[in-house]
C-alpha positions as CSV (number, residue, x, y, z in Angstrom):
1,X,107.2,68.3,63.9
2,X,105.3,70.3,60.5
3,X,104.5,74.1,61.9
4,X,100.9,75.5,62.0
5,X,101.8,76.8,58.6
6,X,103.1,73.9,56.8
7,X,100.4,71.9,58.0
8,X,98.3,73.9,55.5
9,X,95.5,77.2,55.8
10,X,92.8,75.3,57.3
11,X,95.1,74.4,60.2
12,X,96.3,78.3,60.2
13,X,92.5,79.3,61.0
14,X,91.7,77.0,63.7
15,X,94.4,77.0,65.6
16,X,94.0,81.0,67.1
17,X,90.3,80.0,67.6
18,X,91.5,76.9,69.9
19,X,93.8,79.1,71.3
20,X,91.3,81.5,72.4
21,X,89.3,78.7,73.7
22,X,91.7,77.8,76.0
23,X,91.7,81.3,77.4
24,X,88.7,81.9,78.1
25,X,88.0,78.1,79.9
26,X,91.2,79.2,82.0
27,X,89.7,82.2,83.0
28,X,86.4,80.8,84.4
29,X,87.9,77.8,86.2
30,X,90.6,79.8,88.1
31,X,88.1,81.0,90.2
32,X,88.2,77.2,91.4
33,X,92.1,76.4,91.2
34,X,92.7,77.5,94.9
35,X,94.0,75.0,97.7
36,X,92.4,71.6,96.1
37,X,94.3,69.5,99.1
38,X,91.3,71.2,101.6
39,X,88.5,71.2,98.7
40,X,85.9,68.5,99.2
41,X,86.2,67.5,102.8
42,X,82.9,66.4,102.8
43,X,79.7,65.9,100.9
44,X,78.4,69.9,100.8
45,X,74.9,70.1,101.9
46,X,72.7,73.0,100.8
47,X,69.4,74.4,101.8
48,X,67.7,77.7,100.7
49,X,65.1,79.1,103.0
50,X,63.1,81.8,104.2
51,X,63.8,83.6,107.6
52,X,61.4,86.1,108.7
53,X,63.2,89.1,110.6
54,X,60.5,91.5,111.7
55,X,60.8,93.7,108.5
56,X,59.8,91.1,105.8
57,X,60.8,87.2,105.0
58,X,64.4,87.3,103.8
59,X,65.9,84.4,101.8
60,X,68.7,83.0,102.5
61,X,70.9,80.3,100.8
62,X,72.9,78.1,103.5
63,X,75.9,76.0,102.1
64,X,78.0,73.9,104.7
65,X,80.3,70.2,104.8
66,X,77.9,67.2,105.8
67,X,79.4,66.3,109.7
68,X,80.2,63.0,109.9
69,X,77.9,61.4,113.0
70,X,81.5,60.8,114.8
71,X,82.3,64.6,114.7
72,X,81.9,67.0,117.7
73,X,83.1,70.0,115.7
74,X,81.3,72.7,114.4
75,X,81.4,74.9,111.3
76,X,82.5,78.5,111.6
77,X,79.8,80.8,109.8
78,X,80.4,83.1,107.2
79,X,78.3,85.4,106.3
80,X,78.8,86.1,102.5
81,X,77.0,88.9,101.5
82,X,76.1,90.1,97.7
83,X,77.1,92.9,95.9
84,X,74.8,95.1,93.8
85,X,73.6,93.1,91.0
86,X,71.5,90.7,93.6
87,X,71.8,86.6,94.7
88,X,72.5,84.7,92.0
89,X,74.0,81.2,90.6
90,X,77.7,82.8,90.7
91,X,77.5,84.2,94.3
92,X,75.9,80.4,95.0
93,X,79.1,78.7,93.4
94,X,81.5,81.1,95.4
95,X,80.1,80.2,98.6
96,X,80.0,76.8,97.9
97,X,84.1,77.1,96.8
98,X,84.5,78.7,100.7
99,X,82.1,76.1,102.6
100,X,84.2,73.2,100.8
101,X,87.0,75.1,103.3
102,X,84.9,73.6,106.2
103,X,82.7,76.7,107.0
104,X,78.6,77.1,107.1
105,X,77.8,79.8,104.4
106,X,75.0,82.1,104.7
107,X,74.3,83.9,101.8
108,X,71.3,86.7,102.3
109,X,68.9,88.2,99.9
110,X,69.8,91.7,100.9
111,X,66.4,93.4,98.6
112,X,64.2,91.7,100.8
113,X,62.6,94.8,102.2
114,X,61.6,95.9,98.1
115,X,61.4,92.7,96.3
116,X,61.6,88.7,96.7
117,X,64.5,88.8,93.8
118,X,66.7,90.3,92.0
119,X,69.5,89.5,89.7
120,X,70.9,92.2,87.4
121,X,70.3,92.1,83.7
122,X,73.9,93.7,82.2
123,X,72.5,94.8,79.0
124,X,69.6,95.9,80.4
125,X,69.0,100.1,81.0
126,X,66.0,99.4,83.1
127,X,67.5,96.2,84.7
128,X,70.2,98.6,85.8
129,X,67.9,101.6,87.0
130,X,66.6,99.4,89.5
131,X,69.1,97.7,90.5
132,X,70.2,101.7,91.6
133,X,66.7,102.2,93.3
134,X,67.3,98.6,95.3
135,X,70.9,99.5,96.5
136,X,70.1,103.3,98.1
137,X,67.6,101.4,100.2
138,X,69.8,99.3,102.4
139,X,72.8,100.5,104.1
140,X,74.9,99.3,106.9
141,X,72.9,99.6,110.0
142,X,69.5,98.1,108.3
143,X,72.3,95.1,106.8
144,X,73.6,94.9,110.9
145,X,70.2,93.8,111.9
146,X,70.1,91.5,109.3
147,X,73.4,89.6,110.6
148,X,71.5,89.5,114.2
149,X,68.7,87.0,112.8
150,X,71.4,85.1,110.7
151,X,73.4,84.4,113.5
152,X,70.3,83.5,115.7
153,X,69.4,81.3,113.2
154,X,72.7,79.8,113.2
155,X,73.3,79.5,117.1
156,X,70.4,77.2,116.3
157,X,72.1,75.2,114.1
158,X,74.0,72.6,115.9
159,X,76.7,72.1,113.3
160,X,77.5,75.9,113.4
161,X,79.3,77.9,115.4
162,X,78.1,81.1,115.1
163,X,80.5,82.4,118.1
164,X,83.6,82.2,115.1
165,X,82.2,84.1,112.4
166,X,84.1,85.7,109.1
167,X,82.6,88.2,106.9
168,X,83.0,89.3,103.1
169,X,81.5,91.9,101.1
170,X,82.2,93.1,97.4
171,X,81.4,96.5,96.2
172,X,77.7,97.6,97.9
173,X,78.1,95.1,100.7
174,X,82.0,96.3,101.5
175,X,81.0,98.3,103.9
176,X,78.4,95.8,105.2
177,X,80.7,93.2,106.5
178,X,83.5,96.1,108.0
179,X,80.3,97.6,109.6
180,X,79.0,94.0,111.1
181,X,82.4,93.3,112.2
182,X,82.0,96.6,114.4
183,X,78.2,95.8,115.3
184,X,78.9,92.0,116.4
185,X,82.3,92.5,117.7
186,X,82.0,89.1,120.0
187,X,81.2,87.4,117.1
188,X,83.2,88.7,114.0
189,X,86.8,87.3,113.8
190,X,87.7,88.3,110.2
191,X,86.1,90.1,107.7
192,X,86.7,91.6,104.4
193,X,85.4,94.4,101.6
194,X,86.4,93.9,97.9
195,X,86.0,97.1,96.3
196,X,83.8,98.3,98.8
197,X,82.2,101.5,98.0
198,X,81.3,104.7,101.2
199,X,84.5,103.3,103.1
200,X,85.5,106.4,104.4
201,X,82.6,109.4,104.2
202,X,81.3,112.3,105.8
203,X,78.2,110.2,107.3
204,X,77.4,108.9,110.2
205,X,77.3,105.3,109.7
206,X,81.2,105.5,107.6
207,X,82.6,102.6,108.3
208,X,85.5,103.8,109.2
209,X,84.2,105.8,112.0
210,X,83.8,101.8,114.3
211,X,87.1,100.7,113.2
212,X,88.2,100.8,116.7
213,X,85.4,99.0,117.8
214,X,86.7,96.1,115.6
215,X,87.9,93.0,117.4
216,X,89.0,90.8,114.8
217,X,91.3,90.8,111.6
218,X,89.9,92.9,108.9
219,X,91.5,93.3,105.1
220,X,90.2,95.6,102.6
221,X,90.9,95.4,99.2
222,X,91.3,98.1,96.6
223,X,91.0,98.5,92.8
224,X,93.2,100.9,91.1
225,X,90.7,102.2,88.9
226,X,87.6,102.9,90.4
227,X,84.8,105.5,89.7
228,X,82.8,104.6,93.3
229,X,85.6,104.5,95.0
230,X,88.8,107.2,94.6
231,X,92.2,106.6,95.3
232,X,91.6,109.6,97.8
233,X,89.4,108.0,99.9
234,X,91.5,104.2,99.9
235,X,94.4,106.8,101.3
236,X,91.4,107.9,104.0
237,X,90.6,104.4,104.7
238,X,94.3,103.3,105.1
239,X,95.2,106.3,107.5
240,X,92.2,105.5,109.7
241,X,92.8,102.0,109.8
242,X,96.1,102.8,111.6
243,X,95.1,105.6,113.7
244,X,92.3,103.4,115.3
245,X,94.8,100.6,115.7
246,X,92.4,97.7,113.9
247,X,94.1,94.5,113.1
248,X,94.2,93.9,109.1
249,X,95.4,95.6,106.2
250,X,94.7,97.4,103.0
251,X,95.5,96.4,100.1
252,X,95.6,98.2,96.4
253,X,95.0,96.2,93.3
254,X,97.1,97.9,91.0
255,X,96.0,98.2,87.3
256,X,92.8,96.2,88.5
257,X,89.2,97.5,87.8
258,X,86.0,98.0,90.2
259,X,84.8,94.5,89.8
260,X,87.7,92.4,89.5
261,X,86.6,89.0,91.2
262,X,83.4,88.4,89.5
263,X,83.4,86.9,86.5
264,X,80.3,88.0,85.1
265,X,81.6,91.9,85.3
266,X,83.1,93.3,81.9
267,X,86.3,94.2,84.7
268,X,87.0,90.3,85.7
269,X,90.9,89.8,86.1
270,X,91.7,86.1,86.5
271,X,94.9,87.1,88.3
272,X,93.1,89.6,90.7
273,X,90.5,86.9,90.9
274,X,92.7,84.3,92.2
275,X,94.7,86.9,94.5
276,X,91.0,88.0,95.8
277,X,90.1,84.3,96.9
278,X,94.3,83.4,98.5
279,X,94.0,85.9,100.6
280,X,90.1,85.8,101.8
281,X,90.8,81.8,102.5
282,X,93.7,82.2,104.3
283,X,92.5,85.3,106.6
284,X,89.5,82.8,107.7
285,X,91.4,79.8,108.4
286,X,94.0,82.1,110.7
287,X,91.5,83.3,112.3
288,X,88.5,81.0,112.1
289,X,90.5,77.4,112.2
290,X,91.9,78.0,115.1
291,X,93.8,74.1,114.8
292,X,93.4,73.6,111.3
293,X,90.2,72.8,109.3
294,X,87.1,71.3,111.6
């Protein structure tokens, strides 16, 4: 077979370009390329309302398998809750990807309180000055409450059962879903932070301080690099994660950036990315399938 050379200059150009192509569709599909035997188990049926929880009307998009009318079993929830730059199409295709494992996905509109929506403009100065005036008004007790109406709106719901619940939260919400599984012990069998920031400070409502109220099977998962989040307080985490005798882990992405698992952050690592979704998929069906997928 000729070489890229011999087969003249023209060929010499496009071939790198091609190349690069490749690359870059490998790196955005990845995020899907996890356990395709369990993927599609049913038609996925979606809804996106409003529920009103006594401090404004929150939006909420709901992802879940279509029940055969021959099935008894319910869907676990899982509450998957946003990070920083707001509810958008990405965070909608991620919870889809976990309610094709055969859960019912909530996915909140944390900003509620301040604004109907929000989704972070990354060149934007402004876009970003808000988004930092939106996060410092929610934290994890206001975020707890929040949970409470999902999962009354869920025990509802006669194809979910809200009683097996898993929680994940990246960056902002990290601390969110370690903090719900401490607030709704009986309900929360797994949960996990990517990146979460305040895991391990001086105020009152640290996380860390209701680890040992923690029932289920937490894992918390680290960058390397992080300017929210120092190694110094991942080692505080860690050591009070085994002095409160939680079940989980923590884990440290080395070389990875704050950001990893999102592929619309300049810190995306397709690698970290795929690690990110192995492990989140198989802590909820230990601890969620109970026998295997509904």
């Amino acid at each position: 077979m000729a070489s890229p050379d011999a087969a003249g200059p023209a060929c010499g150009r496009w071939i790198p370009a091609v190349i690069a192509l490749l690359d870059d569709i490998n790196s955005r599909v990845a995020l899907f390329d996890i356990n395709v035997e369990k993927c599609y188990i049913d038609a996925m049926i979606e809804h996106n309302i409003e529920i009103d929880t006594g401090e404004g009307s929150m939006g909420v998009f709901i992802v879940h398998p279509e029940a055969a009318d021959n099935k008894a079993a319910k869907f676990p929830v899982v509450l998957f809750l946003m990070d920083a730059p707001g509810k958008r199409p990405l965070l909608h295709q991620m919870a889809r990807t976990i309610a094709e494992q055969g859960y019912y996905v909530m996915l909140p509109h944390l900003y509620y309180r301040a604004t109907t929506g929000f989704e972070l403009d990354f060149t934007s100065k402004e876009s970003m000055t808000r988004m930092t005036e939106l996060m410092r008004g929610i934290g994890n007790k206001m975020v707890a409450r929040d949970a409470a109406v999902l999962f009354a709106y869920a025990d509802a719901d006669n194809i979910a059962d809200a009683a097996q619940v898993g929680c994940v939260g990246y960056c902002m919400s990290g601390p969110f879903a370690l903090w719900i599984a401490a607030e709704h012990a009986n309900r929360v069998r797994a949960a996990a932070s990517f990146y979460g920031v305040r895991l391990h400070t001086e105020a009152d409502d640290s996380p860390h301080t209701r680890f040992g109220e923690i029932t289920g099977e937490i894992y918390v998962g680290c960058a390397e690099h992080d300017d929210y989040v120092p190694l110094d307080m991942v080692d505080r985490c860690e050591t009070a994660m085994a002095e409160s005798g939680v079940s989980g882990r923590l884990e440290r992405y080395w070389g990875k950036h704050h950001g990893f698992a999102f592929n619309d952050r300049p810190a995306y690592d397709v690698v970290a990315d795929q690690r990110h979704w192995d492990v989140l998929l198989d802590l909820f069906d230990r601890n969620l399938h109970s026998s295997g997928t509904p």
